[in-house]
PDB file as gemmi writes it, atoms N, CA and C in Angstrom:
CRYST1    1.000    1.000    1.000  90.00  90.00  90.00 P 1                      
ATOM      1  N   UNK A   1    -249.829 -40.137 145.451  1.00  0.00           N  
ATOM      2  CA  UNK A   1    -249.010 -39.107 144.819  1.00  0.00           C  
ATOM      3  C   UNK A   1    -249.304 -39.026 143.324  1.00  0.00           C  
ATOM      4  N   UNK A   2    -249.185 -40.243 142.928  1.00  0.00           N  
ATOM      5  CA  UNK A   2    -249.488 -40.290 140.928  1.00  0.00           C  
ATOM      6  C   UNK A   2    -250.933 -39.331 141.069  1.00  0.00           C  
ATOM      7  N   UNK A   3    -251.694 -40.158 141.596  1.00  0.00           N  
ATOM      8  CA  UNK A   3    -253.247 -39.714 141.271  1.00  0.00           C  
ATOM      9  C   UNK A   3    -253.534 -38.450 141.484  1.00  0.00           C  
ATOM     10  N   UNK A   4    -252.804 -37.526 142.636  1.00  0.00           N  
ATOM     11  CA  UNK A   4    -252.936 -36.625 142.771  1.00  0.00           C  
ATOM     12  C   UNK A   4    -252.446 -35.509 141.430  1.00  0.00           C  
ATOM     13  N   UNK A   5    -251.014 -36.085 140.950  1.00  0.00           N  
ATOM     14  CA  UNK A   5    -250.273 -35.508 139.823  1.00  0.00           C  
ATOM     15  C   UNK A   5    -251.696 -35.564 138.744  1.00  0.00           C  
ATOM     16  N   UNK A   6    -252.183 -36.579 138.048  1.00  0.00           N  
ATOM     17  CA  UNK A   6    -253.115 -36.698 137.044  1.00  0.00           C  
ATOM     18  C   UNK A   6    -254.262 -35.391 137.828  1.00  0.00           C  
ATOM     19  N   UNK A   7    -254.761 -35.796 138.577  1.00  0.00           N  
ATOM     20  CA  UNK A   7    -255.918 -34.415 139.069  1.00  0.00           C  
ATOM     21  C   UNK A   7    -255.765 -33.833 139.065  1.00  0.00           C  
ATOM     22  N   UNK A   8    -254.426 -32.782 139.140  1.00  0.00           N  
ATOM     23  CA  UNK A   8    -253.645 -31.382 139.186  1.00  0.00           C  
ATOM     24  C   UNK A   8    -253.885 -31.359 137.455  1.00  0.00           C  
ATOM     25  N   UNK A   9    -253.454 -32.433 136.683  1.00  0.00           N  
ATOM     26  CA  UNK A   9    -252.858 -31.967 135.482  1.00  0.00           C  
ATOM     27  C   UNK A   9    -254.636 -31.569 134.329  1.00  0.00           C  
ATOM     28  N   UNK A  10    -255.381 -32.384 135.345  1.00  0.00           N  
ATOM     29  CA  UNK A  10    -256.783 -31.574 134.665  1.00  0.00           C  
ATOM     30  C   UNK A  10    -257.443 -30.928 134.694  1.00  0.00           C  
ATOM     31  N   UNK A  11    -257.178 -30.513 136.472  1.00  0.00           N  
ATOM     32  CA  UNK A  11    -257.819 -28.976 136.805  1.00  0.00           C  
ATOM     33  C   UNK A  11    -257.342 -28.554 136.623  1.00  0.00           C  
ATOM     34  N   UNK A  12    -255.895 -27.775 136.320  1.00  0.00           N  
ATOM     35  CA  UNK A  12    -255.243 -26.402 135.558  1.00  0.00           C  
ATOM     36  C   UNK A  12    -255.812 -26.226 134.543  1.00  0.00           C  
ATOM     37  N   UNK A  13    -255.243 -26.789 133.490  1.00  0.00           N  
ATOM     38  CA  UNK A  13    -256.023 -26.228 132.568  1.00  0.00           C  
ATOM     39  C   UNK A  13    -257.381 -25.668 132.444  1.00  0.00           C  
ATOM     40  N   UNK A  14    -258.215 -26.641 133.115  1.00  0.00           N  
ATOM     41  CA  UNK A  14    -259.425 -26.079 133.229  1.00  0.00           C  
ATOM     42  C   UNK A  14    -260.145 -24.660 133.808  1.00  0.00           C  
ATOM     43  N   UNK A  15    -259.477 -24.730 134.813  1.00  0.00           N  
ATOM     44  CA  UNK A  15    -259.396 -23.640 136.031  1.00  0.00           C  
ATOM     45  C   UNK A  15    -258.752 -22.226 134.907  1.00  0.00           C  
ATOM     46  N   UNK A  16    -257.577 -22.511 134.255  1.00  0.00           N  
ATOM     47  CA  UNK A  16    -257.132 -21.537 133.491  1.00  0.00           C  
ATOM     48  C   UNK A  16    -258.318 -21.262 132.582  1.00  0.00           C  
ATOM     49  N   UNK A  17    -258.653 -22.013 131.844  1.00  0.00           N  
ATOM     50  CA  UNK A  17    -260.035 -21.579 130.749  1.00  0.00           C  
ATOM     51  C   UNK A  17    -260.850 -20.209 131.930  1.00  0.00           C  
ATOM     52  N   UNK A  18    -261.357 -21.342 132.451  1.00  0.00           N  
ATOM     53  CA  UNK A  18    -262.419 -20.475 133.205  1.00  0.00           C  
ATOM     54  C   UNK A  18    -262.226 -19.443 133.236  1.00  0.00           C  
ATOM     55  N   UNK A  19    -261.016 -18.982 133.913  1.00  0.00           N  
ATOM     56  CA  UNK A  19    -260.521 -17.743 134.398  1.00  0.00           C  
ATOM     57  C   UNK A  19    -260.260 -16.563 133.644  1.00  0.00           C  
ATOM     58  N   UNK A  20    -259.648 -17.259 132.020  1.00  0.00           N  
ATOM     59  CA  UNK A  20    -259.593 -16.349 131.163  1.00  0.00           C  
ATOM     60  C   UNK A  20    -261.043 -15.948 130.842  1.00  0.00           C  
ATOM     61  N   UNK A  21    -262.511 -17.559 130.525  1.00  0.00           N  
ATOM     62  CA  UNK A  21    -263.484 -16.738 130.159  1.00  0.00           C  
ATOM     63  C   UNK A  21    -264.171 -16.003 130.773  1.00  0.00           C  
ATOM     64  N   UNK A  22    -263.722 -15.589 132.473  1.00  0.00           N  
ATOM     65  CA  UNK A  22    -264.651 -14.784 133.040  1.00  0.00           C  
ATOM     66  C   UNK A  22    -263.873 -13.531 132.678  1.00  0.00           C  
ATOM     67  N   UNK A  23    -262.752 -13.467 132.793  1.00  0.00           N  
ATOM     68  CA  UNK A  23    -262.031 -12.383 132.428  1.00  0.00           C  
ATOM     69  C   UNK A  23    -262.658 -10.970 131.424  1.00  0.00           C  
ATOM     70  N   UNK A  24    -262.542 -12.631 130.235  1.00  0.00           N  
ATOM     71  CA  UNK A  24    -263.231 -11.815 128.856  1.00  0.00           C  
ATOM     72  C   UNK A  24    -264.602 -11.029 128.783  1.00  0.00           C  
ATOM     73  N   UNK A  25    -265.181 -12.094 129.937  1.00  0.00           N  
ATOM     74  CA  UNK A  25    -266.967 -11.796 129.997  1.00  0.00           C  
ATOM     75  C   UNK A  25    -266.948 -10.452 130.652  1.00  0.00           C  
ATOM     76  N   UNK A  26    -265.958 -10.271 131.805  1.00  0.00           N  
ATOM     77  CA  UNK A  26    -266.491  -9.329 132.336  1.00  0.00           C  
ATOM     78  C   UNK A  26    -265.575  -8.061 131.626  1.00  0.00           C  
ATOM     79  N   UNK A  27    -264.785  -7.865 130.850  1.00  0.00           N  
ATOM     80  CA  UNK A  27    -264.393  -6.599 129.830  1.00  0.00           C  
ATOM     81  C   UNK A  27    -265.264  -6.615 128.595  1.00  0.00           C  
ATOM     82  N   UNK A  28    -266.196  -7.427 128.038  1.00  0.00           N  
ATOM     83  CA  UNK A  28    -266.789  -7.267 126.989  1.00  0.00           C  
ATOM     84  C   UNK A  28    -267.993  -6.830 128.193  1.00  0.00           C  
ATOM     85  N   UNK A  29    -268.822  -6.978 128.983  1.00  0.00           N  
ATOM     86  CA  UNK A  29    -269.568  -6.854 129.780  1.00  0.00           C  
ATOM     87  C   UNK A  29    -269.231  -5.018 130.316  1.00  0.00           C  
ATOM     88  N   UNK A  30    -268.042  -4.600 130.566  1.00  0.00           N  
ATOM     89  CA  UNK A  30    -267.927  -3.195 130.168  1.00  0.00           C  
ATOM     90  C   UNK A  30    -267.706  -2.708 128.844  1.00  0.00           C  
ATOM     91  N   UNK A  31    -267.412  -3.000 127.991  1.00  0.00           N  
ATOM     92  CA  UNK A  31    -267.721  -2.392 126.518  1.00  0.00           C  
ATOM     93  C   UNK A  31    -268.642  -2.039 126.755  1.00  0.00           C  
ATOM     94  N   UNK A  32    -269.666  -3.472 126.549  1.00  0.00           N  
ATOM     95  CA  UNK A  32    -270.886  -3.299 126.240  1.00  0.00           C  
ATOM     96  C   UNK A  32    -271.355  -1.702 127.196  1.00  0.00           C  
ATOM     97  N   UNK A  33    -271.699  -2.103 128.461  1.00  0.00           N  
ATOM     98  CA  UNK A  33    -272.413  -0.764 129.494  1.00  0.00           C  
ATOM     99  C   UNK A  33    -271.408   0.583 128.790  1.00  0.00           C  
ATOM    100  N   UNK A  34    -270.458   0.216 128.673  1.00  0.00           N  
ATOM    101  CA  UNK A  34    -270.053   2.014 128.120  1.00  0.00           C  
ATOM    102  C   UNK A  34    -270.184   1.931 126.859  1.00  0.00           C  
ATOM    103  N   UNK A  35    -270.849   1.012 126.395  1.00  0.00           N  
ATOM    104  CA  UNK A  35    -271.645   1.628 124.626  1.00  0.00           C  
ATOM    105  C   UNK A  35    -272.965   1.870 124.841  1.00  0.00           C  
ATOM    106  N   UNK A  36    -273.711   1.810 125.484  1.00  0.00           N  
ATOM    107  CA  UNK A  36    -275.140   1.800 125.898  1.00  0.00           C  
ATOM    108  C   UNK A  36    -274.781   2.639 126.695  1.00  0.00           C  
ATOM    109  N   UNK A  37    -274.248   2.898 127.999  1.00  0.00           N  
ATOM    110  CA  UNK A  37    -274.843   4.115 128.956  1.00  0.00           C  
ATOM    111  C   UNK A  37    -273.828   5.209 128.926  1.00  0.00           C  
ATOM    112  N   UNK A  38    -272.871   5.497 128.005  1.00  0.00           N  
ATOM    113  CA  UNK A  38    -272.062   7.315 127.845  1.00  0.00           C  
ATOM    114  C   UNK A  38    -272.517   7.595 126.807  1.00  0.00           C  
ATOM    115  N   UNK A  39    -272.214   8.645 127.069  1.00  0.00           N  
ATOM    116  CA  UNK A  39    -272.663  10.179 125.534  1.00  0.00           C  
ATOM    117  C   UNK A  39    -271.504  10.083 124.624  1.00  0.00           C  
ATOM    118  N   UNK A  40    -270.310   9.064 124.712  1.00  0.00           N  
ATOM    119  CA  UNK A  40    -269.468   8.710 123.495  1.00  0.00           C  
ATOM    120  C   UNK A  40    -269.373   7.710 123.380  1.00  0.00           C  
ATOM    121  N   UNK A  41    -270.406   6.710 123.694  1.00  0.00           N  
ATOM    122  CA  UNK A  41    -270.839   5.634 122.744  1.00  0.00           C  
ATOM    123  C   UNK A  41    -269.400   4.875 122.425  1.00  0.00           C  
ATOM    124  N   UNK A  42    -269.247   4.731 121.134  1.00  0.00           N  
ATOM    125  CA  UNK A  42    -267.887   3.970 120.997  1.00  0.00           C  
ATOM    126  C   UNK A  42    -266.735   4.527 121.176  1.00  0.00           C  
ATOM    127  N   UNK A  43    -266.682   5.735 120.984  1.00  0.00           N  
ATOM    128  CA  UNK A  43    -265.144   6.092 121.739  1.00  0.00           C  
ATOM    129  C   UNK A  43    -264.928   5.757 123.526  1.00  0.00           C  
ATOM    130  N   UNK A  44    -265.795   6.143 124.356  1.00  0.00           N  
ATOM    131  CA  UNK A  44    -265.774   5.528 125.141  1.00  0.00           C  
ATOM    132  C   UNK A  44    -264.925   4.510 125.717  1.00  0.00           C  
ATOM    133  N   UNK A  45    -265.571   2.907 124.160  1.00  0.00           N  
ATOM    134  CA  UNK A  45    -265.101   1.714 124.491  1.00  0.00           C  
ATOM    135  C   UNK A  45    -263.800   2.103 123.660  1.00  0.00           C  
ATOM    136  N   UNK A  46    -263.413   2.712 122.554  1.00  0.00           N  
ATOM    137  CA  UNK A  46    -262.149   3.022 122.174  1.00  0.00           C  
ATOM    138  C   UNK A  46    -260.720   3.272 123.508  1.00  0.00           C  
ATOM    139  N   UNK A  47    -261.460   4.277 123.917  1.00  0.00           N  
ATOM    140  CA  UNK A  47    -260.680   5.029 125.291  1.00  0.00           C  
ATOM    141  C   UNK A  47    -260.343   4.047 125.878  1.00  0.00           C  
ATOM    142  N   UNK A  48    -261.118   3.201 126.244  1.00  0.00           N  
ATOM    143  CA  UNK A  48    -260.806   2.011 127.415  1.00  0.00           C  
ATOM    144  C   UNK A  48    -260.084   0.663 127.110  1.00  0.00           C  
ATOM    145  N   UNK A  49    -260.411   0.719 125.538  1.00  0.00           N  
ATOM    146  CA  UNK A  49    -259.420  -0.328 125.352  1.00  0.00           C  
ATOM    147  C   UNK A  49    -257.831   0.320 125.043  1.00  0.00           C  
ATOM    148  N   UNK A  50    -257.324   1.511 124.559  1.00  0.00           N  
ATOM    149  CA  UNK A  50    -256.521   1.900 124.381  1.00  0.00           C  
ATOM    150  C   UNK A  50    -255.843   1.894 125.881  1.00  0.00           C  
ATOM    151  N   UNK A  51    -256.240   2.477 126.483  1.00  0.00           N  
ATOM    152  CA  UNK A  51    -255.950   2.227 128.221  1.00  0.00           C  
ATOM    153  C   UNK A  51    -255.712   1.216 128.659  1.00  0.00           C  
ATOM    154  N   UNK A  52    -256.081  -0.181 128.433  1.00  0.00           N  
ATOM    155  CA  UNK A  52    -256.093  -1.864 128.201  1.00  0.00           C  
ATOM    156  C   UNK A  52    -254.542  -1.941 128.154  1.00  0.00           C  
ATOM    157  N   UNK A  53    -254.604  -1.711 126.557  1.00  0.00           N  
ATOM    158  CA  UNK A  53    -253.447  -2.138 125.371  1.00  0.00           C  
ATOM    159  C   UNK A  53    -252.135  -1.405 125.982  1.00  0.00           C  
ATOM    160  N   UNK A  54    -252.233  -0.109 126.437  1.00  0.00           N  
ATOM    161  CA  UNK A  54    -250.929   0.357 126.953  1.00  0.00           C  
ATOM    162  C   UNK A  54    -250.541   0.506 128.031  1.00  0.00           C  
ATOM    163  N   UNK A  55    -251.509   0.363 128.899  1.00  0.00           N  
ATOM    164  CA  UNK A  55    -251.448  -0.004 130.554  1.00  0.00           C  
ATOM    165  C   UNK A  55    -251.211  -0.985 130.664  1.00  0.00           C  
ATOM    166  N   UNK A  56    -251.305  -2.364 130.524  1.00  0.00           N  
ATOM    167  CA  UNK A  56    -251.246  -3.438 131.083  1.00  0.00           C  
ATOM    168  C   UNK A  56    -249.563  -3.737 130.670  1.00  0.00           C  
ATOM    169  N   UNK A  57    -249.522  -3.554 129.482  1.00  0.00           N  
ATOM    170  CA  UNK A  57    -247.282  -3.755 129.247  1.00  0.00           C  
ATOM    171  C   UNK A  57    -246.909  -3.024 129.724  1.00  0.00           C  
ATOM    172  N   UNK A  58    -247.210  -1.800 130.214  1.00  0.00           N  
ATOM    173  CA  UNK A  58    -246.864  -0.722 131.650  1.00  0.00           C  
ATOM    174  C   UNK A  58    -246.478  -0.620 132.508  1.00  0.00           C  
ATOM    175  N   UNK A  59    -247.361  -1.274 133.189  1.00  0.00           N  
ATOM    176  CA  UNK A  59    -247.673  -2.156 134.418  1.00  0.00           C  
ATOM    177  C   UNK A  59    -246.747  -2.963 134.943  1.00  0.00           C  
ATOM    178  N   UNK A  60    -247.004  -3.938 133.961  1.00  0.00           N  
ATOM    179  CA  UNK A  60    -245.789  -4.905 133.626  1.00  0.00           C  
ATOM    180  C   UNK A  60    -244.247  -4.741 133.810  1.00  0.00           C  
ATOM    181  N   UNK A  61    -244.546  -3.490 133.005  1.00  0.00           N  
ATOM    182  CA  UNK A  61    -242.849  -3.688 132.472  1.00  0.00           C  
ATOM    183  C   UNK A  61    -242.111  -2.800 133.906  1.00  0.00           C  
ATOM    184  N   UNK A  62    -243.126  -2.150 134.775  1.00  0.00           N  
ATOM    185  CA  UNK A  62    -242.384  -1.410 135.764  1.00  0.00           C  
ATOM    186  C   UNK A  62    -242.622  -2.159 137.123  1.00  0.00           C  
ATOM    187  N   UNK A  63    -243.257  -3.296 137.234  1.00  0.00           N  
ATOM    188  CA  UNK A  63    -243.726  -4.083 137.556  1.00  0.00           C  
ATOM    189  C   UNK A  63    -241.940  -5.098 137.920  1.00  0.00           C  
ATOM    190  N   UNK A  64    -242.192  -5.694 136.604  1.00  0.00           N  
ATOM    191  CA  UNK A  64    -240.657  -6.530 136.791  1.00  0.00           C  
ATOM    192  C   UNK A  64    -239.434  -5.566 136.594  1.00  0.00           C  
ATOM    193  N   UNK A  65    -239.593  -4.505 136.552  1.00  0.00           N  
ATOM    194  CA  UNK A  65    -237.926  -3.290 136.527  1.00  0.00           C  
ATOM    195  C   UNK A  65    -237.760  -3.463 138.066  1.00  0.00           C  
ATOM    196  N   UNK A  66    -239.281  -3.469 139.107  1.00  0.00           N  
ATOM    197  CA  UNK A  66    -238.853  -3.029 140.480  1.00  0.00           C  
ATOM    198  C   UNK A  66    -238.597  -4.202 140.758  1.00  0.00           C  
ATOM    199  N   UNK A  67    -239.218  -5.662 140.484  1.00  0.00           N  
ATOM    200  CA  UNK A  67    -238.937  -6.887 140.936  1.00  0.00           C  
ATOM    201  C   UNK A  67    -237.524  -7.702 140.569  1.00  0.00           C  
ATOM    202  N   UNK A  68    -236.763  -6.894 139.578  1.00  0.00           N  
ATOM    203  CA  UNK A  68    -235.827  -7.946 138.836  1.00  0.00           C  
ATOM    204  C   UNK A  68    -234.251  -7.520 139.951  1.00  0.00           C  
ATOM    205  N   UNK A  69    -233.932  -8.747 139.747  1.00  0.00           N  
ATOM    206  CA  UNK A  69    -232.742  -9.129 140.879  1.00  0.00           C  
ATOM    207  C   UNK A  69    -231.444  -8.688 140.511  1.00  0.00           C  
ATOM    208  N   UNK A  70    -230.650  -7.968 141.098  1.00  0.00           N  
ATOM    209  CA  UNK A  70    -229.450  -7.159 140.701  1.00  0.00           C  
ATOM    210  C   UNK A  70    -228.505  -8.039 141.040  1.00  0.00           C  
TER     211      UNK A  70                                                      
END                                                                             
């Protein structure tokens, strides 16, 4: 049981890294292709991160309105 607790407590974290850096890799990995392959170049990646930034607390927030317990 202990040993198992210590092995849990070093793969999370780890597992979390990872996850965020594939995350990152693969949204900088679309920047990148929609700065190189559209005809608006950086707005493009503008557009998509603005879409990011206000979609995802969006999401979220209607997300836990439908989930939250009356």
């Amino acid at each position: 049981m202990n040993n198992e607790r210590i092995a849990m407590s070093l793969i999370f974290p780890f597992l979390a890294v990872f996850i965020i850096a594939a995350y990152l890799g693969l949204i900088g990995g679309l920047f990148i292709f929609l700065h190189g392959n559209t005809e608006l170049k950086q707005w493009s990646v503008i557009i998509v991160g603005v879409a990011l930034t206000l979609g995802v607390p969006t999401f979220a927030y209607l997300l836990e309105r439908k989930t939250e317990s009356k």
